[in-house]
VOBA-1610 file (N, C-alpha, C; in pm, whole numbers, padded with zeros to 5 digits, always signed):
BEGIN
Unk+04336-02882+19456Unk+04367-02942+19330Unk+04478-03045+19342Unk+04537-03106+19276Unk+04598-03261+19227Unk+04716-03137+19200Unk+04850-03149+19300Unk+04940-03080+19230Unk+05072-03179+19106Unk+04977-03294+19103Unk+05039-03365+18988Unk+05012-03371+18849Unk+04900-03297+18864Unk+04789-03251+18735Unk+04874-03158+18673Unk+04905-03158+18519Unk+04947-03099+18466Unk+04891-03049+18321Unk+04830-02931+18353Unk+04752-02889+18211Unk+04831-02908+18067Unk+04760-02916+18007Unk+04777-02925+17854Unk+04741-02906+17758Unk+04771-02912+17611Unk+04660-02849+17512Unk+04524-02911+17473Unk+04561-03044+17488Unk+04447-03161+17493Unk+04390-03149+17575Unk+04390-03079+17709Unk+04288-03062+17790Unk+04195-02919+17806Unk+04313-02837+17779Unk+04257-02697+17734Unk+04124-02727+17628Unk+04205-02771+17472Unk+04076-02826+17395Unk+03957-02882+17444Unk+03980-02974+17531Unk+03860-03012+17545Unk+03750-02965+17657Unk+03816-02906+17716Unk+03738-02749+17792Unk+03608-02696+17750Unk+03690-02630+17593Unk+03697-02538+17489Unk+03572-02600+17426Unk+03563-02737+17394Unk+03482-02831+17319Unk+03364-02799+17397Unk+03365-02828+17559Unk+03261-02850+17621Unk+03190-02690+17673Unk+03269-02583+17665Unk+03155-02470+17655Unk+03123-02459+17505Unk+03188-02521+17387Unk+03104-02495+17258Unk+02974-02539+17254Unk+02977-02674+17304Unk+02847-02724+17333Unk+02752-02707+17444Unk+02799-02626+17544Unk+02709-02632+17665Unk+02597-02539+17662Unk+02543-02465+17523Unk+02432-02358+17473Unk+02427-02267+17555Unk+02544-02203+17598Unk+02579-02058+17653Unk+02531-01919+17617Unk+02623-01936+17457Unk+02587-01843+17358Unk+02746-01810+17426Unk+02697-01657+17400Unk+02790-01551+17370Unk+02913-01568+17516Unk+02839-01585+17586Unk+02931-01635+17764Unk+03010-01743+17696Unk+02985-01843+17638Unk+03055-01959+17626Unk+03180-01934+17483Unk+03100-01868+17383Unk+03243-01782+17293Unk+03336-01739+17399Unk+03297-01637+17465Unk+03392-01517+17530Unk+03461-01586+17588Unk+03430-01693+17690Unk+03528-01809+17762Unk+03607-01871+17651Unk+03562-01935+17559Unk+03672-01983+17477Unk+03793-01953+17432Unk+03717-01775+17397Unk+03842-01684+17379Unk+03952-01697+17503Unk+03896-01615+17588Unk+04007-01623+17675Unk+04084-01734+17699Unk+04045-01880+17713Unk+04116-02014+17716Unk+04244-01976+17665Unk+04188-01918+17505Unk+04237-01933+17410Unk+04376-01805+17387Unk+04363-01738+17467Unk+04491-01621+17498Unk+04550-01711+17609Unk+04499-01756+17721Unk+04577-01762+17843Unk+04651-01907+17750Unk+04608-01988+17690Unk+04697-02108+17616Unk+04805-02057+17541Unk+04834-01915+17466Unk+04908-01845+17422Unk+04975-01742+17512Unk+04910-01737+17623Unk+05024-01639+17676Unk+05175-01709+17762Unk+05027-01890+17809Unk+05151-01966+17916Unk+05218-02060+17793Unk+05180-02069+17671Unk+05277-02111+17548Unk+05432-02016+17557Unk+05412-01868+17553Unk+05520-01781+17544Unk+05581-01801+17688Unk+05508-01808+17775Unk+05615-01815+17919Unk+05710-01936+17911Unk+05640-02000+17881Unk+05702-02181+17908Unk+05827-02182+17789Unk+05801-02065+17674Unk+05938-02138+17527Unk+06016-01970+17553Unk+05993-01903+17732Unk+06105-01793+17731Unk+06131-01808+17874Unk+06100-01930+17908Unk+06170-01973+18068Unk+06322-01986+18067Unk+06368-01971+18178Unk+06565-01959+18187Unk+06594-02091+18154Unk+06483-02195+18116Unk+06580-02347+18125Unk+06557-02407+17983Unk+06507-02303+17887Unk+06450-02294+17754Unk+06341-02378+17715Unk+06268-02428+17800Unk+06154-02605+17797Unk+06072-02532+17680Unk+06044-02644+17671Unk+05895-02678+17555Unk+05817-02615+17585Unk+05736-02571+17522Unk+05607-02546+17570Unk+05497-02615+17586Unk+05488-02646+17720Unk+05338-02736+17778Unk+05230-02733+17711Unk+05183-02647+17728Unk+05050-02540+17628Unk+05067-02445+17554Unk+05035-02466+17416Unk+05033-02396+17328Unk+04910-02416+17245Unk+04862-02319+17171Unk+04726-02345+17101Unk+04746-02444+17002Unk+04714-02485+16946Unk+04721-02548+16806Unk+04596-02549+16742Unk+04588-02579+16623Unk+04501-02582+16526Unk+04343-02618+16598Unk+04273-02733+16670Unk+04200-02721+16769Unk+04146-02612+16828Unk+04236-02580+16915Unk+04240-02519+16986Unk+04121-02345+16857Unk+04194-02324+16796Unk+04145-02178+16718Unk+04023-02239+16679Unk+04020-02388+16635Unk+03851-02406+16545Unk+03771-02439+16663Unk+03766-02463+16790Unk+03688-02448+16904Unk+03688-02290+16994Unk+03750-02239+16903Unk+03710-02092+16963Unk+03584-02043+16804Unk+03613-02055+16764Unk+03571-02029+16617Unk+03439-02068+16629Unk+03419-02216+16655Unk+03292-02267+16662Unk+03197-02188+16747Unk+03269-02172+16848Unk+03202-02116+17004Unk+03111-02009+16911Unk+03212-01892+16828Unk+03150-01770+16798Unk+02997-01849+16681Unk+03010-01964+16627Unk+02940-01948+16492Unk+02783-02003+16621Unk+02786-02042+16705Unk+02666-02095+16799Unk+02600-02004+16840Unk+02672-01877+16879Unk+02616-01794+16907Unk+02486-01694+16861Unk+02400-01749+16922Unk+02227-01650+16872Unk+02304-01532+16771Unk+02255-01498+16657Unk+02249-01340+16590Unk+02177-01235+16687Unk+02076-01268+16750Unk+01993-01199+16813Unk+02087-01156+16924Unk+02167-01259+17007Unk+02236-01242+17135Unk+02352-01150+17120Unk+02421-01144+16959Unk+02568-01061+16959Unk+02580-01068+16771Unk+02506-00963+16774Unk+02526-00957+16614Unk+02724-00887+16566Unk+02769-00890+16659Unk+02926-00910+16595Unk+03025-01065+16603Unk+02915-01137+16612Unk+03032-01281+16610Unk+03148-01316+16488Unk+03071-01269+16377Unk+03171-01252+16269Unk+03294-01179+16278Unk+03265-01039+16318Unk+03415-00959+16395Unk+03481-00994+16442Unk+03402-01099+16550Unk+03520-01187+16672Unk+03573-01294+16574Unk+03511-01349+16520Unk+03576-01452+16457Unk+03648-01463+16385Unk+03652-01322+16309Unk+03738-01319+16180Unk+03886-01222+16306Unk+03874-01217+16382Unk+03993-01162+16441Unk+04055-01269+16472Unk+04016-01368+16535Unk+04057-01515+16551Unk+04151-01598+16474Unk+04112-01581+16346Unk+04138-01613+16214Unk+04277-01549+16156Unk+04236-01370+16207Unk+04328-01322+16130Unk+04457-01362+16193Unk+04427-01317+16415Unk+04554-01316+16452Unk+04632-01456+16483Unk+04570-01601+16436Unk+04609-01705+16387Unk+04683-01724+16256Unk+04671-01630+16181Unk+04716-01686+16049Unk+04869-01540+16111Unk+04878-01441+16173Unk+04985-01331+16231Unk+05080-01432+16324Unk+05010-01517+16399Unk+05094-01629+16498Unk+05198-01730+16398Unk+05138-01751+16284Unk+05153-01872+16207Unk+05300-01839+16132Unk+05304-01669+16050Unk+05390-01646+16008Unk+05504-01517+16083Unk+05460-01520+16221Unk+05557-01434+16287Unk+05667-01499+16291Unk+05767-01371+16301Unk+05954-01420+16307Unk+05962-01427+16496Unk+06066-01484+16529Unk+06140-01453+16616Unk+06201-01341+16630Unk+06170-01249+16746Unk+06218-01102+16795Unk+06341-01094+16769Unk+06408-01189+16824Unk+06526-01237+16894Unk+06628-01289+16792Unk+06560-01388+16749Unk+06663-01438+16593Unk+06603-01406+16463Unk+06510-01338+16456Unk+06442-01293+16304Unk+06440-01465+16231Unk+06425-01575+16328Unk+06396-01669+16285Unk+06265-01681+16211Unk+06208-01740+16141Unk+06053-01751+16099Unk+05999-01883+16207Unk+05883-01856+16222Unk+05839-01962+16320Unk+05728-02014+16250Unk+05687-02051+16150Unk+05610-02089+16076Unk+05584-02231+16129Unk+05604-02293+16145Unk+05629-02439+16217Unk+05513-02412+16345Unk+05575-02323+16413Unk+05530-02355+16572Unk+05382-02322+16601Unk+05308-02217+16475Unk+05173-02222+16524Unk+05058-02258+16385Unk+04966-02317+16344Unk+04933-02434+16217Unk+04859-02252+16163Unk+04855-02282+16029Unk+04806-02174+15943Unk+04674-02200+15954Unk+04596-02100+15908Unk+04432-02085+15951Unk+04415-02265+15770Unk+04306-02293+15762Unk+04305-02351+15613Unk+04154-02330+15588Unk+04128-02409+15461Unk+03960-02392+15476Unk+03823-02373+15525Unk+03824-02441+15631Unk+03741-02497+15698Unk+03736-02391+15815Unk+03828-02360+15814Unk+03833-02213+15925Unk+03767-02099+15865Unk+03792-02071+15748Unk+03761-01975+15621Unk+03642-02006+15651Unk+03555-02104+15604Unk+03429-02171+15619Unk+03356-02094+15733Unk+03415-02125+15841Unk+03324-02114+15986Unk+03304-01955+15947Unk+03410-01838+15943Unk+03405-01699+15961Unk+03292-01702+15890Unk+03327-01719+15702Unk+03235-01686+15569Unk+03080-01703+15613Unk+03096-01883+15699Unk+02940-01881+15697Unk+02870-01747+15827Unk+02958-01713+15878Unk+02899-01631+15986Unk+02864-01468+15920Unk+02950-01456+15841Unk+02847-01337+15783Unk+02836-01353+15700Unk+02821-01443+15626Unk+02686-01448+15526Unk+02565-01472+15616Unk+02543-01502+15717Unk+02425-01464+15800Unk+02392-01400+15905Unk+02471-01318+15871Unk+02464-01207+15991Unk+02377-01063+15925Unk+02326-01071+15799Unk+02254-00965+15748Unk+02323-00824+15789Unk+02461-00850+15776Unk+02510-00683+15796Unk+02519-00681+15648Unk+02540-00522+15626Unk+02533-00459+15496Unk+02656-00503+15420Unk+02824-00498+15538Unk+02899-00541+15461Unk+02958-00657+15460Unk+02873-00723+15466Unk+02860-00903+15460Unk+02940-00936+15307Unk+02878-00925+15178Unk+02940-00983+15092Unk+03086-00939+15040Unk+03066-00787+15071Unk+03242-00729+15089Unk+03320-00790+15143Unk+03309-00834+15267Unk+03385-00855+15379Unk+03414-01057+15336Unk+03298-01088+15284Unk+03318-01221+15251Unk+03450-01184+15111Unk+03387-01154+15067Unk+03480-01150+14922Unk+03623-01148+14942Unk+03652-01046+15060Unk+03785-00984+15086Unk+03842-01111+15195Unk+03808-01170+15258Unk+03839-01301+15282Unk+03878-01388+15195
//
């Protein structure tokens, strides 16, 4: 590899973009996901390094609606829980968005974008066609 290459979220994303589209299915969600932790786990390494840096990679807003997408592509036939996955996505995005700081009981509201419509959208439309029983519950309660 290019040890001058330096990953990023813009490249992570567009990773992310290209198994949404590469008609995987359920392989190409599950990869997204993970992208999509390891962008959050080397986000937390990089803003609790000894020299306090930025964080290189961090998810951002992107980043969650190309995991999101991944799940809504996915065959019903291939993984009739994509809605589960997705709405976990959702939830522990909107838990990132308004977590405090351990450390300073700071609010970090800033550092990771709140879920908004269109995110709402992707989950809702996924079970409303997923023909589970508690589809319109589960929509509602969204």
């Amino acid at each position: 590899g290019n040890p001058n290459a330096i990953p990023t979220t813009e490249l992570y994303n567009c990773i992310m973009e290209g198994w949404v589209h590469s008609g995987e299915g359920i392989f190409a969600a599950e990869r997204c996901e993970q992208i999509l932790v390891a962008m959050y786990e080397q986000s937390q390494q990089d803003s609790n390094d000894e020299e306090g840096g930025v964080a290189k990679v961090q998810p951002n807003y992107e980043s969650f609606k190309w995991v999101l997408m991944a799940w809504k592509y996915v065959p019903p036939a291939q993984f009739k829980d994509s809605p589960v996955r997705a709405q976990r996505i959702l939830e522990w995005m909107g838990r990132l968005a308004t977590m405090k700081n351990k450390k300073t009981a700071v609010s970090t509201t800033t550092t990771f974008p709140l879920p908004d419509a269109d995110l709402y959208d992707i989950v809702l439309q996924l079970w409303a066609r997923s023909g589970k029983s508690n589809a319109p519950q589960t929509c509602e309660q969204l």
